[in-house]
N, C-alpha and C positions, 0 to 999 in steps of 0.2 A: 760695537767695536769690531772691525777688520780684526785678526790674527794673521799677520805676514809672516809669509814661511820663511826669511831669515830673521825675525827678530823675535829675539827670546823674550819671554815672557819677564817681568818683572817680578821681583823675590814680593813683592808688596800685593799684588794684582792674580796671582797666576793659581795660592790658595785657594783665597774664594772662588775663585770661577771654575779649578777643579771641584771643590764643595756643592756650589749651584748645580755644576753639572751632573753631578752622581746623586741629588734630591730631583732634580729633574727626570731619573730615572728609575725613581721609586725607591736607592737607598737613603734610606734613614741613618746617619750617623752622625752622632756628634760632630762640630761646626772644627774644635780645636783641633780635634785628632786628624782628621781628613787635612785641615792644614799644614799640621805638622809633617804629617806622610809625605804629603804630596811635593813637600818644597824639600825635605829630605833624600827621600828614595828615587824622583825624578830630577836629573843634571840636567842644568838649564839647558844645554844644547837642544835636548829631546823634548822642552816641554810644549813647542807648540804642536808637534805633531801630535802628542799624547793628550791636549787639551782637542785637538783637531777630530779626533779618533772618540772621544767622550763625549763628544758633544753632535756626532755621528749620528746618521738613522740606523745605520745597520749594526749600534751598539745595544748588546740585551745584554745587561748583567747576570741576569740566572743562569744564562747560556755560553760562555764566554767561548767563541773558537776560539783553536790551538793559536793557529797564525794572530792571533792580540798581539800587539807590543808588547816586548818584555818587561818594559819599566809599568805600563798599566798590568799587566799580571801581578807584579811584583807588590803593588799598591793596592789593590784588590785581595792578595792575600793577605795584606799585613792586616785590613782591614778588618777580615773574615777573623782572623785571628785573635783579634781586640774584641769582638761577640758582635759585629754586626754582621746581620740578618739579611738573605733576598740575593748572595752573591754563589756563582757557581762558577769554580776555578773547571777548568779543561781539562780534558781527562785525558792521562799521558797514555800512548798506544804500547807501550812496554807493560807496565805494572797495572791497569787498569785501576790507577786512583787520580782523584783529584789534586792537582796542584800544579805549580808552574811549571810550565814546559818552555826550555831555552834553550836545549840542545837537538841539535839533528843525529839522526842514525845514517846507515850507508840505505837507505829508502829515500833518505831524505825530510824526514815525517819528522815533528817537532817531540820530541821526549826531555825528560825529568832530568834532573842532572846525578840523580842516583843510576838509574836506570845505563848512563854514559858510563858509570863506573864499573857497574857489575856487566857491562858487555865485556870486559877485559876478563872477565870471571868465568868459571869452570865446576864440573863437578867434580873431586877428587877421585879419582880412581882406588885412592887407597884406606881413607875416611870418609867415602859420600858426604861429602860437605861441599857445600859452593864456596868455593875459595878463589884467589888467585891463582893461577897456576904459574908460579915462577920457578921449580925447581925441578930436576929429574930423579925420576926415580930408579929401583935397580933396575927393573924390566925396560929401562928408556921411556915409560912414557911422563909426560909433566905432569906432575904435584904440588899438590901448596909446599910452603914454606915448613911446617910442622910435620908431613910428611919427606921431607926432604930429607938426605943424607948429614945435613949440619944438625937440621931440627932447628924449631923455631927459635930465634932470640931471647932470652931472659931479661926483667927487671925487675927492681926492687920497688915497691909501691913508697911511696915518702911518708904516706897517711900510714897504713896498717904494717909497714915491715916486711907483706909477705910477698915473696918470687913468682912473680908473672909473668906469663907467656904474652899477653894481650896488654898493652898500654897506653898510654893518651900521656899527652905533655900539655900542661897547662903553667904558663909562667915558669915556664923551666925547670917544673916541678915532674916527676911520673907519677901519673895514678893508674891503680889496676881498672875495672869496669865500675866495682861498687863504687870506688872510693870517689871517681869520676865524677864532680860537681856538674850533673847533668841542669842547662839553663830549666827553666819553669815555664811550660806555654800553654794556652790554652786546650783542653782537648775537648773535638766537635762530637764526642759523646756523651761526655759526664758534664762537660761546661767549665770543668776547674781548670784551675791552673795547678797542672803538677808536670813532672820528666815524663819528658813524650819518651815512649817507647818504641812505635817505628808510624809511618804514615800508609797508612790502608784506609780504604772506602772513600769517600771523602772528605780526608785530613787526619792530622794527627791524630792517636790514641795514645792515652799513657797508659802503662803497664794494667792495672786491673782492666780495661776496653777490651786491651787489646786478647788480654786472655779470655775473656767472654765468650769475642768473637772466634778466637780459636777451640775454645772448648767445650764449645754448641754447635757443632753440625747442624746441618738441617737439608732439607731435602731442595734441590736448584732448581730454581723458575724453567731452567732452559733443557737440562738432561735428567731433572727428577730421583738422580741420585743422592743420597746423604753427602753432601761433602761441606766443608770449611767455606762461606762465604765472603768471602775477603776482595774480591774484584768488584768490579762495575761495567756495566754492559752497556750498551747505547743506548738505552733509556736511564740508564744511573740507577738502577736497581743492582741488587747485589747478586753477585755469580758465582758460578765454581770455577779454577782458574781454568779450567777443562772449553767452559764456553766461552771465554774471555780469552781463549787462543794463549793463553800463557804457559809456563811449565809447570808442574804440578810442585808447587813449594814448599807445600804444607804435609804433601801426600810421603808416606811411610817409604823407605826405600827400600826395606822389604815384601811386605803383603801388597803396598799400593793403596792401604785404606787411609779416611780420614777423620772419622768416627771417633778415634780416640788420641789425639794429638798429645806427643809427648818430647818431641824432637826428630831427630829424623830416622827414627824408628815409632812407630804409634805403643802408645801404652802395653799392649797385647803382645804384641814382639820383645819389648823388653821384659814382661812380666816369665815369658817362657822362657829368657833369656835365665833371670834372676832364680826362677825356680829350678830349673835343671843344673843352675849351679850349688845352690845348695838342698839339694834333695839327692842329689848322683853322691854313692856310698865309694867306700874304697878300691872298689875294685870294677868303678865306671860305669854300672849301673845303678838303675834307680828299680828300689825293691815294690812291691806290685800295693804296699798300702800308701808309699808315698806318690805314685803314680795317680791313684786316686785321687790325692791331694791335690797336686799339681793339676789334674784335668780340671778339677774342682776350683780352684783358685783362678784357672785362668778364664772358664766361663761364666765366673763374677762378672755385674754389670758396670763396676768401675775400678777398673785394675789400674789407675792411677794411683787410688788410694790403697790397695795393696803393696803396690812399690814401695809407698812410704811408710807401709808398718810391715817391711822386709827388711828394712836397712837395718836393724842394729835393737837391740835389749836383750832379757834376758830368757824371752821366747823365744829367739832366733837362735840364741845358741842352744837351748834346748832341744827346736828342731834340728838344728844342725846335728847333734849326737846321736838323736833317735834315729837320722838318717843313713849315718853312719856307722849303727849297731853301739856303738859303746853305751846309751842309755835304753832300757826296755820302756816297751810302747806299754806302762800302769800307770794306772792313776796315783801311784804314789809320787812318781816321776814329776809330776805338776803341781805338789806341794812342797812350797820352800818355806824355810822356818819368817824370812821378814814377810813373802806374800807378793803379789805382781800382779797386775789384770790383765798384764799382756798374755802372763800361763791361764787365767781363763779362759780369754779370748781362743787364744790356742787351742783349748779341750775342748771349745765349744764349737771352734772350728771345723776339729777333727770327727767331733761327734756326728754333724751335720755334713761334712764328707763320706761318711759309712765310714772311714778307720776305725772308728772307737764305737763298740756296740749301743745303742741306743737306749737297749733295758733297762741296763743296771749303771750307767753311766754317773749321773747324782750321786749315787746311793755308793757305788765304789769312792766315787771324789770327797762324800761326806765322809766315808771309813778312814780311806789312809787322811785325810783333814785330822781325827777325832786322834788317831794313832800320832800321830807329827807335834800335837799341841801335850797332849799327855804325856809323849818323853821328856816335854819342856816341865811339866808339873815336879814339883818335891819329890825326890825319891819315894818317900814315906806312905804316898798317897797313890801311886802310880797302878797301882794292883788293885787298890777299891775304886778308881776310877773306870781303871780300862771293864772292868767288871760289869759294873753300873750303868755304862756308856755303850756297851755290846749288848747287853741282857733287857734291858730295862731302858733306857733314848730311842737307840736306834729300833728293835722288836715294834715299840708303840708307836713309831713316825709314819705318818697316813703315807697311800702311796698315792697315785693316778691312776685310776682303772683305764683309762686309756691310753697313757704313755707305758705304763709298768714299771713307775719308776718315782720315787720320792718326791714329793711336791715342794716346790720354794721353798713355803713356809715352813713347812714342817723342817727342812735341812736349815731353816734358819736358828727353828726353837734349838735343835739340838746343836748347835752351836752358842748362841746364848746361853744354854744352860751347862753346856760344857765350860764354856769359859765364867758362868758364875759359881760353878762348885769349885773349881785351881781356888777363885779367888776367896771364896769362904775357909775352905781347907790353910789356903796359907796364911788368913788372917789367925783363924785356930791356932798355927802354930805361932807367931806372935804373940797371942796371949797364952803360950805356955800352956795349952789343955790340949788333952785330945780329944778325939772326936766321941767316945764313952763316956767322958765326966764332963760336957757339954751343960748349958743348964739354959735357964729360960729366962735369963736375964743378959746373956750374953749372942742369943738368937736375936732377942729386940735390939738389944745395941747394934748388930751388924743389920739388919733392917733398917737402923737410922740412917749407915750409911751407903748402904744400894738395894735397890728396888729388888726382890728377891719372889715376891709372892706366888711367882708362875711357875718355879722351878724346885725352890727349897721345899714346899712341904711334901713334896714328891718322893724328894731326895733324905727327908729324914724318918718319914715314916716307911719307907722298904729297909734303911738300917737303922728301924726298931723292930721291923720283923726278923731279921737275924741277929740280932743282939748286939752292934753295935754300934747304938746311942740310947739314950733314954727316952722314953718317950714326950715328945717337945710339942707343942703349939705353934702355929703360923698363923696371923691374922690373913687368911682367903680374901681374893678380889672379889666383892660381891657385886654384880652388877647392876646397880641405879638405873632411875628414868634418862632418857638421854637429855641433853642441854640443847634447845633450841637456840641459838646465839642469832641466827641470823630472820630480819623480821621479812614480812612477805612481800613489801614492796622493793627491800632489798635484793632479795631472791630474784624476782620478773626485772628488776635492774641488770642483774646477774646473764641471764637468760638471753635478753636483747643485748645484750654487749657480745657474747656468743656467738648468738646467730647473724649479725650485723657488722660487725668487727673482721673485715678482711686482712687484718694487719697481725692477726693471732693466728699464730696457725694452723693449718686444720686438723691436723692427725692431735693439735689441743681440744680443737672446739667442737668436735664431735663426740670425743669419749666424754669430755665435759658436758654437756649438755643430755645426752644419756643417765648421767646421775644425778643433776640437776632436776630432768621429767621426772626419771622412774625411780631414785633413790639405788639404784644397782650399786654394788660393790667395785671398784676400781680393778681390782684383782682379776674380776670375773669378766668384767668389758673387755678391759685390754688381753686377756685370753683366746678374744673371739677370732673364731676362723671366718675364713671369704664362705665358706658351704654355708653360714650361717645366717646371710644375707639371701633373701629370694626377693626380686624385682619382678613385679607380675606386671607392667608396663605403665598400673599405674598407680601402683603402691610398693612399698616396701616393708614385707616383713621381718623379722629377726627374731631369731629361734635362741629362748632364754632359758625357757623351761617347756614341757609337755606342749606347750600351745604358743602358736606363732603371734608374736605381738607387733602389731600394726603401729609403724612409725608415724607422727603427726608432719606435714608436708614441711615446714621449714624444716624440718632433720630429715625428713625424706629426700630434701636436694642436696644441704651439705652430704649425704652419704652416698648419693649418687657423684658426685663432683667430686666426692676422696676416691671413689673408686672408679672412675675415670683416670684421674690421674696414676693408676695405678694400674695398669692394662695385662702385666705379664704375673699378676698374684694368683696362684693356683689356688684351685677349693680349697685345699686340707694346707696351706697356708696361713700365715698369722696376717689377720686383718690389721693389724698395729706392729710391727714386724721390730724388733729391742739393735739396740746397735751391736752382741753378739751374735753369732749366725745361730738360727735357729730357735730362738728365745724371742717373747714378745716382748713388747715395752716396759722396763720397768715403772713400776708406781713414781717413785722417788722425782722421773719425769716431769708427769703431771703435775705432784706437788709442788716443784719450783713454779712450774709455769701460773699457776692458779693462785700463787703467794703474791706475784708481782697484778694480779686482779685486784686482790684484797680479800680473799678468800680461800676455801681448804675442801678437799677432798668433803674430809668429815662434817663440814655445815652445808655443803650441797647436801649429804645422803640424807642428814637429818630434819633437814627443811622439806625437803622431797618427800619422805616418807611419813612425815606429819601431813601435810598436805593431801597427801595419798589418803592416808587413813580415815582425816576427817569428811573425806568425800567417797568410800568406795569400803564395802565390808571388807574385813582381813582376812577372810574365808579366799575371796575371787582374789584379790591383791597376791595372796601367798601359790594362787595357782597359776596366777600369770605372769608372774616372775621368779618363780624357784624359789620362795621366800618360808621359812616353817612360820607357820600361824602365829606364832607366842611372838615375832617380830612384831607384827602391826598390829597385835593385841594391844601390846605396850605402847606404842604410837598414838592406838586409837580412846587407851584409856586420857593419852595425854590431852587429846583431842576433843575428848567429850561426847567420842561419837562411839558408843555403845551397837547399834547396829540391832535392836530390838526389832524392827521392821523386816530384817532380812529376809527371811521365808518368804514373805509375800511381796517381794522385790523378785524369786528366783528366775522370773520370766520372763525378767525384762534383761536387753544388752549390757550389761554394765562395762564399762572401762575408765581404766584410767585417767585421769584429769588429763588433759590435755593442753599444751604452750600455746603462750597467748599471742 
């Protein structure tokens, strides 16, 4: 059939043969849609040229030049939009993205109909913002409207009530931005339909894309700088707006970097912003410990997230005062009677900036802790507390030979145990006794109801050596065989889900799996430093105890690939590095993560260490993992593996069971 150039195509006829033609060109799309478009978005006037044009040699859909008819632009993107595949809209010479171009510039050149808009646009002289520039300002030169001498316009949002500078009319209604029933379109990164957020690369992105793309730097094909890849080059690969001749959009209006995008200042500029406002004391300087701080805070590697744990609690006002002089820089200062982990975070902060000594740090925050909880205690008991708790807790709490400073746990006991003598004490005075005419039926009663055994007989046998209480009985934890729960096929289930399982993450599946092989302690894994790791190129050791223990190669590459991804971790660094500064992972961690396995800390160690035993003496076992012998004694009696042979074994390599 001819197509005559003045006669329109037929509303019945003009579908399908746009349909034929775009499968003649290798699109695939449904038969409906492409009809529905095509006899929609195309007015009869233009359809035979537009059927003319599509059924053309020198039409490539992947490729579409600018100069396309605007109604086949138009119809190609609706298309793209709907999820069909194989179509590449034109890439406007303005903004370096994909999509229709209908408008010309004074070049002449086909651009975006955004692009037509922001040519009317400016950067503010007085906000660095690209705005409109329609007002003056006092110096004469033009400014947006918000910097102008009226200041921008107000409204009242109709959805939320609240007075908006920025608004949208929809059915004669005002909406501020959020309330703004943004339409639903597809977005060419995630595939979903959600509210596009602006159109870069090519096509739309809604808001999670599009911050991706903005808050992953990466190094440009074209100038090898770090910057924001958000353009498209003449091969439609991604650019910095630097190569793509555009202006720098994204780049900080201060420093010019683009590494840490946060508006039009980058995260680092507002961070020093943020800090020297409140760290500057009364009298406009900032004092030489918080200067620390601040150096420290700002050469964090994501001061994004600083920002947002600067805005507001009851850390912030506490820095604020110490800054200020009105609170002194002690550890008593960072105990409040309800409690807060942002004044952790804080001390621990501080700690790991050098303000706050490193020694005695723990051990000061355990004192004033122990002192803050005991004014809350009974009058009555205040004086054999603090006593008990100075003399006899804190004297016997292990330290860290090499921090010089109280270990977790031990500031853990003394706080469990502090808080379980207030509670025996006060239950005492409920039943109307004091602590002298105590008896040994009212010791088991309070034993039925909390666990006591770790602490109370501690605590009553030092006040029977001074004489007051009587001397009492505590049923002692006696330690049993341990409980095997988990059986061996279970276990190597365990293991290849570990090593196998990309979907878990790995700062999980490598301290998991280290207790899983060797039975090691969580406590002690997650302690490990980067020194502690030697990669001789084609093994890796890990330094547990006196002697270097030879990783088996599937945990030889996950631990090569965690420490990979970790490039700027110093030796004397924590290899599992805890979400306060300075501190490694907490346990409690892992234990989530390994619950939602099916599984626990403690049936890895004990399945591992049965395992161990029954294949390897408890002699070699306790030397090549820091273990005291009477550990895998007990493992090995479990195990049936006695080790009568030993001596005449001592010659040969022994190790470890090895993952399968």
């Amino acid at each position: 059939m001819t197509i005559r150039r003045g006669t329109p195509q037929p509303n019945g006829e003009f579908g399908p043969r746009v349909a034929a033609a775009l499968a003649g060109r290798g699109i695939h799309a449904p038969e409906p849609l492409v009809i529905a478009a095509a006899e929609r978005i195309i007015p009869a006037p233009r359809r035979n040229g537009a059927l003319r044009f599509l059924t053309s040699d020198t039409f490539t859909p992947s490729r579409i030049p600018a100069d396309t008819p605007t109604v086949v632009q138009q119809l190609l993107a609706h298309l793209d939009r709907h999820g069909v595949t194989g179509i590449g809209l034109p890439i406007c010479p303005g903004c370096r993205t994909a999509k229709v171009v209908k408008m010309r510039d004074e070049q002449g050149r086909r651009i975006c109909f955004r692009c037509t808009q922001l040519s009317a646009y400016g950067e503010c002289p007085s906000c660095l913002r690209r705005k409109k520039l329609v007002a003056t300002g006092i110096e004469g030169r033009p400014v947006c409207q918000r910097c102008g001498p009226d200041g921008a316009p107000t409204f009242e949002c109709t959805a939320c009530a609240k007075t908006v500078t920025v608004a949208s009319r929809v059915d004669g209604r005002w909406h501020c931005l959020n309330c703004y029933p943004r339409p639903a379109r597809r977005c060419v990164s995630c595939g979903h339909d959600k509210k596009i957020a602006t159109t870069i690369l090519t096509g739309p992105h809604c808001f999670a894309c599009r911050n991706r793309v903005l808050r992953n730097p990466a190094p440009c094909p074209g100038c090898g700088w770090i910057r924001i890849l958000a353009f498209l080059g003449d091969t439609a690969t991604a650019i910095c707006a630097g190569c793509a001749g555009q202006p720098a959009r994204y780049a900080c209006r201060r420093c010019g970097g683009e590494e840490h995008h946060y508006g039009r200042l980058c995260a680092r500029c507002v961070l020093d912003d943020r800090c020297t406002e409140l760290l500057t004391g009364p009298d406009g300087t900032i004092s030489e410990p918080m200067r620390a701080l601040r150096d420290h805070l700002c050469t964090r590697p994501r001061p994004a997230q600083i920002i947002k744990w600067l805005r507001r609690g009851p850390h912030i006002d506490l820095l604020c005062e110490i800054a200020s002089g009105r609170t002194p820089l002690t550890a008593a200062s960072f105990v409040r009677p309800c409690g807060d982990k942002g004044l952790d975070y804080l001390h621990a902060l501080l700690v790991d900036a050098g303000v706050i000594s490193r020694d005695r740090a723990t051990a000061d925050l355990l004192e004033a802790w122990t002192v803050r909880i005991i004014a809350d205690a009974p009058v009555g008991h205040r004086r054999l507390l603090a006593t008990y708790v100075r003399w006899v807790l804190l004297r016997r709490a292990s330290y860290d030979s090499r921090a010089g400073d109280i270990t977790p746990g031990a500031a853990d006991h003394v706080k469990a145990a502090t808080r379980g003598l207030i509670a025996f004490l006060t239950w005492l005075d409920e039943q109307n006794t004091p602590l002298d005419a105590v008896t040994q039926g009212q010791v088991e009663q309070f034993l039925t109801v909390r666990s006591a055994q770790r602490w109370l007989p501690q605590f009553l046998g030092w006040a029977h050596e001074r004489g007051l209480a009587p001397q009492l009985e505590v049923p002692v934890l006696t330690p049993g065989l341990p409980n095997i729960t988990a059986s061996e096929r279970d276990h190597e289930h365990t293991i290849a889900t570990l090593v196998r399982d990309e979907t878990i993450a790995l700062d999980v599946r490598l301290p998991s799996l280290l207790i899983a092989v060797y039975g090691l302690p969580a406590s002690r894994i997650l302690r490990l430093r980067r020194e502690q790791l030697h990669d001789t190129g084609e093994a890796i050791d890990l330094n547990v105890s006196d002697r270097p223990l030879r990783l088996p190669e599937p945990l030889a590459d996950l631990t090569r690939t965690y420490v990979a991804r970790h490039p700027d971790v110093g030796p004397q660094d924590w290899l599992f590095p805890g979400r306060q500064p300075g501190r490694p992972r907490n346990t409690l961690y892992l234990t989530r993560q390994l619950r939602m396995l099916g599984t626990s800390i403690s049936a890895l160690q004990k399945t591992a260490r049965f395992r161990l035993a029954g294949a390897v003496p408890a002699k070699v076992l306790a030397d090549m993992l820091g273990f005291r012998v009477n550990t895998f004694e007990t493992y090995a009696h479990l195990a049936a593996g006695t080790r009568g042979d030993y001596p005449g074994l001592r010659h040969h390599d022994v190790a470890p069971h090895s993952m399968s």
